[in-house]
Structure formats: C-alpha cells, structure tokens
C-alpha positions as CSV (number, residue, x, y, z in Angstrom):
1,X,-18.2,-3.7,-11.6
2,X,-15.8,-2.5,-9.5
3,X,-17.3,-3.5,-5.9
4,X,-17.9,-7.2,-7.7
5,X,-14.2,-7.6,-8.3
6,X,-13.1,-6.7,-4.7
7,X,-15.6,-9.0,-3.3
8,X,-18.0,-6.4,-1.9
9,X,-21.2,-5.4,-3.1
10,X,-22.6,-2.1,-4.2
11,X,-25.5,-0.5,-2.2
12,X,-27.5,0.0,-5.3
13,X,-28.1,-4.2,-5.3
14,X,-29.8,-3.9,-1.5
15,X,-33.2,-6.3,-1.7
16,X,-31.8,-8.3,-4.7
17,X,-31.7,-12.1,-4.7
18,X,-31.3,-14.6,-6.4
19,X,-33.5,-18.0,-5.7
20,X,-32.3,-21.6,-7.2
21,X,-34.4,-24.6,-6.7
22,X,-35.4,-27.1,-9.5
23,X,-38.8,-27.7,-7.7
24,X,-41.5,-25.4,-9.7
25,X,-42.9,-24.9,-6.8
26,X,-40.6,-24.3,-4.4
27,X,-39.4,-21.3,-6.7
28,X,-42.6,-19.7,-7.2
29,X,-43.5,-20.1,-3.8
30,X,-40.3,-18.3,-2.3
31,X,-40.4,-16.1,-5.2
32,X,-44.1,-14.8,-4.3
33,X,-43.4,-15.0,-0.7
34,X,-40.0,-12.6,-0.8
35,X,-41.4,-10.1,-3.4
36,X,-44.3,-9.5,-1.1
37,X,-41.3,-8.6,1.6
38,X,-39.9,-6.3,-1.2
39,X,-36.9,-8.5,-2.2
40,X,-36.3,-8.5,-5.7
41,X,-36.1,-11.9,-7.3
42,X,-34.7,-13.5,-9.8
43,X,-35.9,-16.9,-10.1
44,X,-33.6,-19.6,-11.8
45,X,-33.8,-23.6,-11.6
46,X,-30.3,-24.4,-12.2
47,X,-27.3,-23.5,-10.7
48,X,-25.7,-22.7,-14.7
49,X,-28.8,-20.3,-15.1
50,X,-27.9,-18.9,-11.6
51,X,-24.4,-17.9,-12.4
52,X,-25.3,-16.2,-15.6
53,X,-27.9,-14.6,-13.9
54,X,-25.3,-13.1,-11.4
55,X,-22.9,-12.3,-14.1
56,X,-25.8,-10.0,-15.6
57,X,-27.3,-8.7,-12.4
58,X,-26.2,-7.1,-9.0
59,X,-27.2,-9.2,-6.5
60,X,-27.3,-9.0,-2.4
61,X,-27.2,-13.2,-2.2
62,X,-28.0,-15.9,-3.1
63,X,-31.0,-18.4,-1.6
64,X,-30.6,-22.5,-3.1
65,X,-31.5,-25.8,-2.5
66,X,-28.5,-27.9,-1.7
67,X,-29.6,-30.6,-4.0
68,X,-30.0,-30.5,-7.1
69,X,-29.6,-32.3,-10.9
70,X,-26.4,-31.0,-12.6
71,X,-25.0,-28.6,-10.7
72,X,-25.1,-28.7,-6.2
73,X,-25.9,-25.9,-4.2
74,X,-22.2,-26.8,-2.7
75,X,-21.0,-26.3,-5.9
76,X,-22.6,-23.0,-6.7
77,X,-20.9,-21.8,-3.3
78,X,-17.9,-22.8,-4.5
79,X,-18.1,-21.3,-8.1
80,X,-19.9,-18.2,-5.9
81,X,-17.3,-17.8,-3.8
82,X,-14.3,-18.0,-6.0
83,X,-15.4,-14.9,-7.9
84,X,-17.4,-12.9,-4.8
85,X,-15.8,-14.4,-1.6
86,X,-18.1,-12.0,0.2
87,X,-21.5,-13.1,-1.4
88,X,-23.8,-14.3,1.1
89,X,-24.8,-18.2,0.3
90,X,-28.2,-19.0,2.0
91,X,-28.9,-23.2,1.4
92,X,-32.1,-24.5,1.5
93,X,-31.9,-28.1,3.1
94,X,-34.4,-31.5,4.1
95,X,-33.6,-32.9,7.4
96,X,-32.0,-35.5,5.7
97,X,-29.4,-33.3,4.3
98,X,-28.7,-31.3,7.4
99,X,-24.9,-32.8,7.2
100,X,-24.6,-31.3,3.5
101,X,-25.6,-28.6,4.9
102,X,-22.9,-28.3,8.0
103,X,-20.4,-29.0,5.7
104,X,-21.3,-26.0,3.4
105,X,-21.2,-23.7,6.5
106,X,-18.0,-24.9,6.8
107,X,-17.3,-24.3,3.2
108,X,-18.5,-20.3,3.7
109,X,-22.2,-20.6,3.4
110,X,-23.9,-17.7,5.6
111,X,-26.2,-20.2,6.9
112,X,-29.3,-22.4,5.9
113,X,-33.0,-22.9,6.1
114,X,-34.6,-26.4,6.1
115,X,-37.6,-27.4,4.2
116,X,-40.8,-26.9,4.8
117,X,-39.2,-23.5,5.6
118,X,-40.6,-21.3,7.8
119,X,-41.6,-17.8,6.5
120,X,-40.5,-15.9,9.2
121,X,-36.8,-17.8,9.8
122,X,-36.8,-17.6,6.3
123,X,-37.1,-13.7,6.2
124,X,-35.1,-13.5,9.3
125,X,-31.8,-15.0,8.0
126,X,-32.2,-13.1,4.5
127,X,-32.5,-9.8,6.8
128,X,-29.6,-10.7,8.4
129,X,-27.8,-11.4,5.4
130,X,-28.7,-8.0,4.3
131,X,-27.5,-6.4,7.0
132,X,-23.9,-8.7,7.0
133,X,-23.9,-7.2,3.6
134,X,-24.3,-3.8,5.0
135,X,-21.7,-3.9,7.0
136,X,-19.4,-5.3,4.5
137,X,-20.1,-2.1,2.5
138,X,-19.4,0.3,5.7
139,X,-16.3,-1.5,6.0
140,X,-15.0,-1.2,2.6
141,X,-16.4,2.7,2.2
142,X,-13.8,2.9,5.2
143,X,-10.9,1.6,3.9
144,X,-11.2,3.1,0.3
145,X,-11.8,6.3,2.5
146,X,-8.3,5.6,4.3
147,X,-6.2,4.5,1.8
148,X,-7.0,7.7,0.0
149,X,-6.1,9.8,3.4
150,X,-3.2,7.9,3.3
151,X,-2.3,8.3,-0.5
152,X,-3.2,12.3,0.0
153,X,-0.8,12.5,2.9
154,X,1.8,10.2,1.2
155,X,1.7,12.5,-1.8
156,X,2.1,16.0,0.5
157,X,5.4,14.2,2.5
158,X,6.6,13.3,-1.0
159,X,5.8,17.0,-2.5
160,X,7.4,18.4,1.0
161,X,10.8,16.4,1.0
162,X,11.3,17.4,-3.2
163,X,10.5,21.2,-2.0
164,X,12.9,21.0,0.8
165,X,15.5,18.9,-1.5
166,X,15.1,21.6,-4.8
167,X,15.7,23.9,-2.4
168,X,18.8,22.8,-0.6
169,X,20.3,22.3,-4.3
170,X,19.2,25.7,-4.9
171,X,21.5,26.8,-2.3
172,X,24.4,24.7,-3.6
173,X,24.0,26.1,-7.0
174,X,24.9,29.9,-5.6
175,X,28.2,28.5,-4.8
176,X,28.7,26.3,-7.7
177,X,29.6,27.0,-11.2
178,X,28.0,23.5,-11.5
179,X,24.4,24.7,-12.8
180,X,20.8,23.5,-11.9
181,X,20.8,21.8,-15.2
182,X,23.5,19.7,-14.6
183,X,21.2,18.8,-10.8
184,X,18.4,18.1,-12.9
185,X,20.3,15.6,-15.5
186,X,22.2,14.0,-12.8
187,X,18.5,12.4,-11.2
188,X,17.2,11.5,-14.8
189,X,20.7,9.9,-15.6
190,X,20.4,7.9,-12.3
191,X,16.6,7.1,-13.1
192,X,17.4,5.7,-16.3
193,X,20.4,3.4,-15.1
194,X,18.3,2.4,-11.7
195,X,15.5,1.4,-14.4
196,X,18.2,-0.5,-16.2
197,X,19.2,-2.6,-13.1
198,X,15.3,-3.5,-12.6
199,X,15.4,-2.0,-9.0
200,X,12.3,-1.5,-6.9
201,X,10.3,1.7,-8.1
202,X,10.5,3.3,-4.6
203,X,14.6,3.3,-5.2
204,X,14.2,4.5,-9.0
205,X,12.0,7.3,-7.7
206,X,14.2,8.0,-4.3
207,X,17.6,8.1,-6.3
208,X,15.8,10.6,-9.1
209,X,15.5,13.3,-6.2
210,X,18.0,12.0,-3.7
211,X,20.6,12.4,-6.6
212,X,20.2,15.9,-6.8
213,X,21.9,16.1,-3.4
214,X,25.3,14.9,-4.4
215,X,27.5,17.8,-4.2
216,X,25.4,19.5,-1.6
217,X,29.0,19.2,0.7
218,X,30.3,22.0,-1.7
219,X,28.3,24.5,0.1
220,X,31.1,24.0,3.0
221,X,34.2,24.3,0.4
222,X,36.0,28.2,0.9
223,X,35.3,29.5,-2.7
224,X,38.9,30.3,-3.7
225,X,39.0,26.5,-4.1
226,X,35.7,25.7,-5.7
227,X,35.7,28.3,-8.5
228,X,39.4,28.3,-9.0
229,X,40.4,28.1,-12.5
230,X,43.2,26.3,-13.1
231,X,44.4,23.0,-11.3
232,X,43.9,22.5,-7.6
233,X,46.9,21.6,-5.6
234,X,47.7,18.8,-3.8
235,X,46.4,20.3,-0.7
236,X,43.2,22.6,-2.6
237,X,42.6,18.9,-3.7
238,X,42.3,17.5,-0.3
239,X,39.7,19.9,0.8
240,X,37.5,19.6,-2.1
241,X,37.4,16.1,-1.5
242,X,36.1,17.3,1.9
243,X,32.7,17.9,0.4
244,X,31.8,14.5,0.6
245,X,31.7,14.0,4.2
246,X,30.5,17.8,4.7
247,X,27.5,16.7,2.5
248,X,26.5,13.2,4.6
249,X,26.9,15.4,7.5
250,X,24.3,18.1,6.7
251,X,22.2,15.1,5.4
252,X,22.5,13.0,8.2
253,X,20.3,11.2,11.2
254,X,16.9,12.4,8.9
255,X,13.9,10.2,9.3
256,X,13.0,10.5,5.7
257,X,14.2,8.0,3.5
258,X,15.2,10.2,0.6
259,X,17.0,12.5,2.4
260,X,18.9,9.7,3.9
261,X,19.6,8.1,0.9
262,X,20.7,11.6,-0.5
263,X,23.3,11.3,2.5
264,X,24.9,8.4,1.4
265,X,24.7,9.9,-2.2
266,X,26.7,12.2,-1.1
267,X,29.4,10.5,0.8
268,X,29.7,7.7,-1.9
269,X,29.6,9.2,-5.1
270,X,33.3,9.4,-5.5
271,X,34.1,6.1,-4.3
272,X,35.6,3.4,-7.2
273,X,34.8,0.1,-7.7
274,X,38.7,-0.5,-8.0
275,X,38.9,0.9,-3.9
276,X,41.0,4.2,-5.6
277,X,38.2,7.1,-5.1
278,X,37.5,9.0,-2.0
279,X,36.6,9.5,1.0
280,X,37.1,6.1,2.4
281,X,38.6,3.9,-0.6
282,X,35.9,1.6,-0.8
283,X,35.9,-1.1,-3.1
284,X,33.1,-3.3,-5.1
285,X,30.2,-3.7,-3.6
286,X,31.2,-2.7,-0.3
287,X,30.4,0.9,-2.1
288,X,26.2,1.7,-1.6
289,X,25.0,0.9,-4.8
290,X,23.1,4.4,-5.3
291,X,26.9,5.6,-4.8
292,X,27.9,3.4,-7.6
293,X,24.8,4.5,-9.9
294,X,26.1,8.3,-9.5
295,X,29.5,8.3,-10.1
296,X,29.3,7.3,-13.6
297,X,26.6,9.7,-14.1
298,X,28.5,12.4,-12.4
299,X,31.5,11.8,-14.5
300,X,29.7,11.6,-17.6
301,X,27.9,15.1,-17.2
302,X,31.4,16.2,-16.1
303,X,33.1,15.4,-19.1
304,X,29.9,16.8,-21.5
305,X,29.9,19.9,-19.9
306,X,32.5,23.1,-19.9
307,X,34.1,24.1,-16.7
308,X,36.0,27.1,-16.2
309,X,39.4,24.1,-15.9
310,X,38.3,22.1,-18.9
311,X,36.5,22.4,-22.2
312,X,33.5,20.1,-23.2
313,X,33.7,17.1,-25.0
314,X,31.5,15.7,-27.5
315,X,29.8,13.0,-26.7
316,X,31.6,9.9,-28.8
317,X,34.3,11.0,-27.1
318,X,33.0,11.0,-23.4
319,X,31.6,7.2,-23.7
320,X,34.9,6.1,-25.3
321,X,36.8,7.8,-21.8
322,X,34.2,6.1,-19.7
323,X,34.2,2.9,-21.4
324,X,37.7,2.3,-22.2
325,X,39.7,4.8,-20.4
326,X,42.2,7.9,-20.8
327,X,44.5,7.3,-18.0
328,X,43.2,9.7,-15.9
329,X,39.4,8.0,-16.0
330,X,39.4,4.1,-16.3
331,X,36.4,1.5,-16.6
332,X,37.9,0.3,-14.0
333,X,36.5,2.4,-11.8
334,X,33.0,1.6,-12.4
335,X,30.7,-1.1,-11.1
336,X,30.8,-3.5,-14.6
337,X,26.7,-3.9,-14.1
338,X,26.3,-0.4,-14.1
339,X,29.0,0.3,-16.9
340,X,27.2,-2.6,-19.1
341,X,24.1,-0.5,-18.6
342,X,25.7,2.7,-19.1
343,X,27.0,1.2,-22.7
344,X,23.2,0.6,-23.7
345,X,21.8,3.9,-22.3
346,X,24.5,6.3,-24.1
347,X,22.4,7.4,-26.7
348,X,19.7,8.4,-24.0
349,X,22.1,9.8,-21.9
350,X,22.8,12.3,-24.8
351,X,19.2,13.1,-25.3
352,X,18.9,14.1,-21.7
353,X,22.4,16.2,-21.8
354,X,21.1,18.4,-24.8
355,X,17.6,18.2,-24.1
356,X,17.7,20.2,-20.3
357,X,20.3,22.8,-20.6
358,X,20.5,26.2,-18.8
C-alpha cells in the first residue's frame, strides 16, 4: 500500500487500532472500552502477532504495554517505526516503568498512558493521535498535490523550449541544404554517445534537443557561400567558419539551460581535441564536452550523406575515415573516450542514419 511505504497512512484506516498487552484482561478490557468509542480493534498479545496483524491490516496506531515476554513494547516501536516512521506508538506503562517509558518518547513514541489507565486520558491521547494522523495525511495530500503542479509545469517549460528549439532549426533548414533529417539524427547520435559516457539523464536529454542547434550560426552565412557548389576559398572558408560564433550569439545570455547548452553546442562543435579546429583552437578537455560529443557526430552524418561538394559514402568507409583517418579527417581530432564509444556504437549509428531519412 502505497501510503504504508511513504510512512503516511491512508484515510480509509481512521478509528483503527491495534491493542498489545499479554494481560487477558487488560486486552479485553481496552478492547471493550475503545469499541464502545467506535475504534476498531484488533486485539493481539504479543508484539510477533502485532506486527503481522499490521502487515494484514491498515491501522491508525498502535496502543501496548511496554513490558512484555518475548518481544518489548520498545521493541515493537522500533520494528514499527523502521517500516512506518509516522505510525503513532501509544505505550501503556506502571509507575514503576515511567523511565521505560521516557526513554521510548525519546525513541519516537507519540506518548504513553500509565496503568490503572484512565478512560478519559486514555481516549484523549488516542484522539489526539488521530488527529496527528490527520494532519500527516493533509500534509502529504499537499505535497503529492505539488509535486504534480510542479511535474505539470516542468513538463510545459520542457514542451515550450523543444517548440521554440524545432522551430529555430526549422528556420536554419530554409537556408541550408543540410536537411531536418540530418537535425534529427544529429540529437539521437549525441543521445546514444552521452548514454555511452554514463552522463547524468538531464545532460543525455538536454544534448538530444540542444544538439539540434548546432549550425543554427548558418542562418547569418550570405548564401553564395553556404550553397556554393564547389570548394570554398580561403576567404569563403573563413566566413563559414563564422557560423559558429553567429550561432552562440543568437543563443546566448538565455536562462534556460538547454538553450544555453545549445550555445555552447554551437560555438564548440568544430573544435578538435588536437587544438586544430575552429573558432578558438581549443584543445582536450579545455573543449565543453557536449562540443566534443557533436563533432564526431556531425562529421559522421557529414560523410554518410551527399552534399552538392561531395558524394556519400557508405558506411564501412566513414568509420574507417573516423577511426583511422584520410588525411583530411584524423582520430586525432576526436576526444579518445568519445572515439572508443563511437567504435562500439557504429552499427547503431547506421541504424539511425537509414532509419530517419527525408
């Protein structure tokens, strides 16, 4: 029961109790007395039976002697408490015991009644008890009801930044002879590899969407250099490189954390491990490491797809260039984690590539 395992009780167990006492008549006295209050008992004589009886049953608390053969009412708080930490414990104590019974308060025992008990204190504490158990109940119907406010409006920032996201690729793409497929393969590339290197799910489910925002600079790139043909010149070259830092720009200063990431995306995603990529020559791990996740996917999806420069290559091909090189790409300029994972992921990497095509 779901309200047992959090500690709390379910308001469907209100009036319910369980009384322990190995005195006969002790336990059919209290018994009598409590249902004629409208309590519903359950009467056990051990602290073993009492447990089990628990186990069974939804109970409000618990009412015991503190002494008893076998098991102690002590150590039915205890064994109470380590499974329902909220459970009220009410001990029934002698005067002579009255120092047991301090020590159980101390121990998380709602409170105690000493023998001969008084009906009326008796009925008073389990009332208050019942209301403690109440409140418990208001308290927890209040948090569930908040964290699911909070999950509802967690879920409509979330839906919000991968509208406004889709839609800033979207305007990338009607520049671009890049395609929304090749967006889309790019975050499950950098999903797979960010799952590879164990990272925290909020970064595996950031980089999925924030990935999508890596060439989002292009937008700011004059368009007889981005859909040129044939080779760029040294200069042409230059510029397009300027679509890094265009791209952090646009992205930049945002209070949402995917958005920011998707900055640094941008900026880093040509940078090489060896310090030879671009904008700033960055090497190792001074390079983000969501900068060092994309490049590799980038240049694999690159290499698998046709441009109007270049035709495709199959996909043996592409993870041999990756892996060891062809003079223009080297391993070298990969992060050797992410390469190592790369290696192991190639096959999935293909299944992605031909599985979400325009």
């Amino acid at each position: 029961m779901e309200e047992r395992e959090s500690g709390y009780l379910s308001t469907d167990s209100t009036k319910k109790i369980i009384v322990v006492d190995d005195d006969p008549y002790v336990l059919e006295s209290v018994s009598r007395m409590l249902n004629e209050y409208g309590y519903s008992v359950i009467s056990c004589d051990n602290g073993e039976d009492a447990i089990a009886e628990l186990i069974k049953n939804e109970s409000m608390m618990i009412l015991t002697d503190i002494k008893m053969p076998g098991m102690s009412g002590i150590e039915l708080l205890e064994k109470i408490h380590a499974v329902y930490p909220k459970m009220p414990v009410i001990l029934m104590t002698g005067y002579a015991e009255l120092d047991l019974a301090i020590a159980a308060i101390k121990k998380g025992a709602f409170d105690f009644i000493t023998k001969p008990y008084n009906p009326e204190y008796l009925i008073h504490t389990l009332e208050k008890a019942n209301r403690y158990t109440e409140l418990l109940q208001v308290e927890e119907d209040y948090r569930l009801r908040l964290e699911e406010t909070v999950r509802h409006q967690t879920q409509e920032i979330f839906n919000l930044s991968r509208e406004v996201i889709n839609r800033l690729t979207a305007a990338a793409e009607f520049r671009d002879v890049e395609t929304g497929a090749h967006i889309s393969r790019i975050g499950l590339y950098a999903n797979k590899i960010a799952e590879q290197l164990e990272m925290p799910m909020y970064f595996i489910d950031a980089i999925s969407y924030a990935s999508s925002l890596h060439d989002i600079g292009k937008i700011g790139v004059p368009d007889n250099i981005l859909l040129k043909e044939g080779p760029l010149t040294h200069d042409e070259f230059e510029v397009m490189k300027s679509h890094t830092t265009i791209g952090e720009r646009m992205l930049a200063d945002s209070t949402h954390t995917i958005i920011q990431l998707g900055a640094s995306i941008a900026l880093n995603h040509h940078e090489r491990w060896d310090g030879s990529g671009y904008p700033r020559g960055l090497r190792g791990e001074n390079i983000p490491l969501e900068g060092r996740i994309v490049i590799i996917c980038d240049q694999y999806d690159a290499l698998m797809s046709r441009r109007p420069y270049k035709p495709s290559l199959e996909h043996p091909e592409v993870v041999h260039i990756i892996t060891e090189g062809d003079g223009r790409t080297m391993p070298e300029h990969f992060d050797p984690d992410i390469l190592r994972g790369f290696k192991k992921l190639a096959p999935l990497f293909k299944e992605i590539f031909e599985m979400h095509q325009d």
